[in-house]
N, C-alpha and C positions, 0 to 999 in steps of 0.2 A: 143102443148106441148113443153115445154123448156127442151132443153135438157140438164143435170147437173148430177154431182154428187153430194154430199153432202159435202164430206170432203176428205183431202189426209194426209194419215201414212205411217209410215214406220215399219217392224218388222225385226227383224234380226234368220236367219237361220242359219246352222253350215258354208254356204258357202257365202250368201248372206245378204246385206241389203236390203230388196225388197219394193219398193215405192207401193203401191195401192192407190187405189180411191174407195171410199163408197159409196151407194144409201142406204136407206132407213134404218133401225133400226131392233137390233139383238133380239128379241121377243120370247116370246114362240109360238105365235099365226100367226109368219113368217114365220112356215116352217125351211128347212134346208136352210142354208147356198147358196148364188149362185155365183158362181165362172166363170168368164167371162175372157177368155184368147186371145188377141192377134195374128197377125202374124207377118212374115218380109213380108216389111220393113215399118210396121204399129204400131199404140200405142193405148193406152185406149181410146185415140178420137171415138173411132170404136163402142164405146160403148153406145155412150152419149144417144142418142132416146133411145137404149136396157136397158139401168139401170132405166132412166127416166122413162118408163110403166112396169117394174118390178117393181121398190117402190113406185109407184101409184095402184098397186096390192097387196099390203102391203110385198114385200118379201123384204130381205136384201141382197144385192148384194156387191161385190167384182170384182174389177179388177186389177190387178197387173201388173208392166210394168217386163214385161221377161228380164231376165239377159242381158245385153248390150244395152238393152233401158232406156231412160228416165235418170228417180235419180236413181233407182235401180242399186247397186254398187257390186263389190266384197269384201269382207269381209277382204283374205288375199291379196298380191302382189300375191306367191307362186302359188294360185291356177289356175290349168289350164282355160286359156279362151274356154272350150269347149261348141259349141253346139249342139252338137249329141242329138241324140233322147233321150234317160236316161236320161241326163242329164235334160232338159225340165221337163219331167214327175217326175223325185225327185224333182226337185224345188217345183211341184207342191204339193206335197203331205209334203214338208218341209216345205211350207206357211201355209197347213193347221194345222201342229203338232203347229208352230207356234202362233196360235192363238186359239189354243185349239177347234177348229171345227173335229169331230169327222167324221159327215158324211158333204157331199153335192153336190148340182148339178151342174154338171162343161160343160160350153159349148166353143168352141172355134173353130176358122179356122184357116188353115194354121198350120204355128208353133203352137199355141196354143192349134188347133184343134188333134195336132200330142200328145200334153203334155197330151190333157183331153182320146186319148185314151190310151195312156200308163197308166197313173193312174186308168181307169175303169178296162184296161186288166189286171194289175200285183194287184192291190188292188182292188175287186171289193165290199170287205166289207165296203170300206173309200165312195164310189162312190152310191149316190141315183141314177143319173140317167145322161143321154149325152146326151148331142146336138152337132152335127160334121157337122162343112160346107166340104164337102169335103168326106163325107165316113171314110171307115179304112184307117188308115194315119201313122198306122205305117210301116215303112220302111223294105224291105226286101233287107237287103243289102249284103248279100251271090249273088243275082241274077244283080245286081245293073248296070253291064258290059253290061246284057245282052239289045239290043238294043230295043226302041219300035219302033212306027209306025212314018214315018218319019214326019208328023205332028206335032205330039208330042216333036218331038226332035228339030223343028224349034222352038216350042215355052220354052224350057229350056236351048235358048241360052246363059241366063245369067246366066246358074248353070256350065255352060264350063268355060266361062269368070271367074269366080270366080274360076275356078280350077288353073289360070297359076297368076303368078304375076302380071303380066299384070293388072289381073282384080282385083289385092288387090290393086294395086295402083289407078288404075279408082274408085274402091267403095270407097277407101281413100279420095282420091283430088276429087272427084266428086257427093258425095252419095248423095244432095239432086237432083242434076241433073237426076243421073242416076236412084234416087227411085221415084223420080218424074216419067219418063219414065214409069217405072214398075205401078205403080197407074194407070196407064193410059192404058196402053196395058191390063192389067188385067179387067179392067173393060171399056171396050170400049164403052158401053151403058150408063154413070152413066158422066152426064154431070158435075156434082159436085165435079168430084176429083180431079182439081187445086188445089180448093177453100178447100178441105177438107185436102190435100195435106199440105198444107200451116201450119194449126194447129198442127200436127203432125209432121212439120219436126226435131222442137226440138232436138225431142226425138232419133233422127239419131244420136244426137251426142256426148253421152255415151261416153267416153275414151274407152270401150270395143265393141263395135258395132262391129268394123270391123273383130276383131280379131274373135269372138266370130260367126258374119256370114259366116265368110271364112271357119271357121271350120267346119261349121255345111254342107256347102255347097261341104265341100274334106270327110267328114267322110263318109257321106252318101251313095259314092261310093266307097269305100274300100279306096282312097288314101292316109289317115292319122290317123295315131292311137287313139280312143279314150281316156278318162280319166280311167286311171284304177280304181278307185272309182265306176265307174257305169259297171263294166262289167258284174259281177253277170246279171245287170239288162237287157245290152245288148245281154246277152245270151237268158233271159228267151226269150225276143224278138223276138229272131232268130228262134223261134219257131212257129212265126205269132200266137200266144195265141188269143184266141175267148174271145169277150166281151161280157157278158153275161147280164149285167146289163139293162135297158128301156133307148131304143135310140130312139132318131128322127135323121132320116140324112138326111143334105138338101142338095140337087142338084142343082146347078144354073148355069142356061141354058145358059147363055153369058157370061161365065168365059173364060177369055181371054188369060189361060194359061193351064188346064186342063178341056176337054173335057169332058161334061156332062159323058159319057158311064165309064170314068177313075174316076168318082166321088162316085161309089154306093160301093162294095165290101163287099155287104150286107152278102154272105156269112159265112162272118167272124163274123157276130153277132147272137147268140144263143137265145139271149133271144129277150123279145117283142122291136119289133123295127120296127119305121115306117118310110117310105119313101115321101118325100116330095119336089117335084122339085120345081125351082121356076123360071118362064123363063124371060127373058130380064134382069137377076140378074148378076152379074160380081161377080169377087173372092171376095170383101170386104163386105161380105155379110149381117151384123150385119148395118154395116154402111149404104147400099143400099137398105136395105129389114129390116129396126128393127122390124116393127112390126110383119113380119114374124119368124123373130129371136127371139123375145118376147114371142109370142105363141107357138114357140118350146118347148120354158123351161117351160111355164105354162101346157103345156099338159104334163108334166113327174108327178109322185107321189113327193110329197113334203114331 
């Protein structure tokens, strides 16, 4: 199978000019819409095999590069480089007012994976259904001080770094190095992440990347104020709100940064939701395992 998109647009939001890439054609006979999200410090490359046996299944797919990737630009100067969780998830749901999709299925890890549960949790009328590498991924950052398992805390040594200047300036002067790094520790089993690495660095180098990861990476623990624009939305948040919509959440067993047991949080989902690990899979999960990614989103209602 060739992996491809079809085409790349652009559409503009109240905050963004958001770059995406298209698979297959907008039909009445395609089902809803499918929305394929990204993480850091990753781009739509992550997609290619996943959109490729989606629009050989006739659906129509969507990938967007997240604010600070890729072409994907800001709109004002003025506007804050934030990337806090709201923020992410209005994006999302601003691409879709954007293009007049009313419902669809949003799958995504990491950062993306965080945007597609904030959009199913605060909108679940906009939302058919989820795919999450990673579990519930939205942030509880009232508790955020509070310390885990030291494991755990070896492996978010670079969300420290990112805290002090130090690491604004290393993600600065050195991000394909040090993203490079991260591909690789993250998926310690996936011989291919040079080589996949490579395609994607591009998209590291956004005028807004750094500003925009730094943020997302001081927000998350109380250190920096968010955009008051999204507070409303970071409140409703702070409630850990239940996604109630049809989920699959996939576990992958060789994530080199979050421990299979830290991946489920299935509690947090109410409605039909199925569990799916996947072992010898590393965090880029879409890109490592598409066809498992693929049949994620094919098993949700369309």
């Amino acid at each position: 199978m060739t992996p491809t998109f079809d085409d790349r647009n652009r559409v503009a939001t109240p905050v963004l000019d958001i770059a995406y890439e298209q698979a297959g054609e907008r039909t009445p006979g395609a089902g809803v819409p499918v929305i394929l999200l990204h993480g850091f410090p990753y781009d739509v490359r992550a997609f290619d095999e996943v959109a490729a046996r989606l629009a050989a299944r006739g659906r129509f797919v969507l990938a967007p590069y997240l604010r600070g990737f890729g072409p994907t630009a800001f709109r004002h100067a003025e506007t804050m480089r934030s990337g806090q969780q709201a923020a992410l998830g209005q994006d999302l749901l601003d691409f879709m007012d954007a293009l007049g999709i009313e419902r669809a299925v949003v799958a995504g890890y990491d950062w993306g994976g965080r945007a597609a549960c904030v959009a199913a949790a605060a909108w679940p009328e906009r939302i058919q259904g989820l795919v999450t590498a990673g579990g519930y991924t939205i942030q509880d950052i009232a508790r955020a001080m509070e310390p885990a398992a030291p494991e755990a805390e070896h492996n978010y040594w670079y969300q420290y770094y990112f805290h002090s200047e130090r690491g604004r300036r290393g993600l600065e002067r050195n991000r394909e190095e040090l993203c490079g790094l991260l591909w690789r520790l993250w998926s310690p089993t996936w011989r291919q992440a040079g080589e996949a690495f490579a395609a994607s660095a591009a998209s590291l180098h956004n005028p807004d990347f750094v500003d925009v990861a730094i943020h997302s990476y001081r927000h998350r623990y109380g250190l920096v104020a968010g955009d008051p624009r999204h507070q409303a939305l970071e409140d409703l948040l702070a409630g850990r709100p239940r996604i109630t919509v049809p989920t699959v959440v996939l576990v992958s067993g060789a994530n080199g940064v979050i421990a299979p047991a830290d991946q489920r949080g299935t509690e947090h989902f109410t409605g039909p939701c199925d569990l799916r690990t996947l072992p010898g899979i590393g965090h880029n999960v879409p890109q490592e395992a598409p066809e498992a990614f693929a049949e994620a989103i094919l098993s949700l209602p369309s």
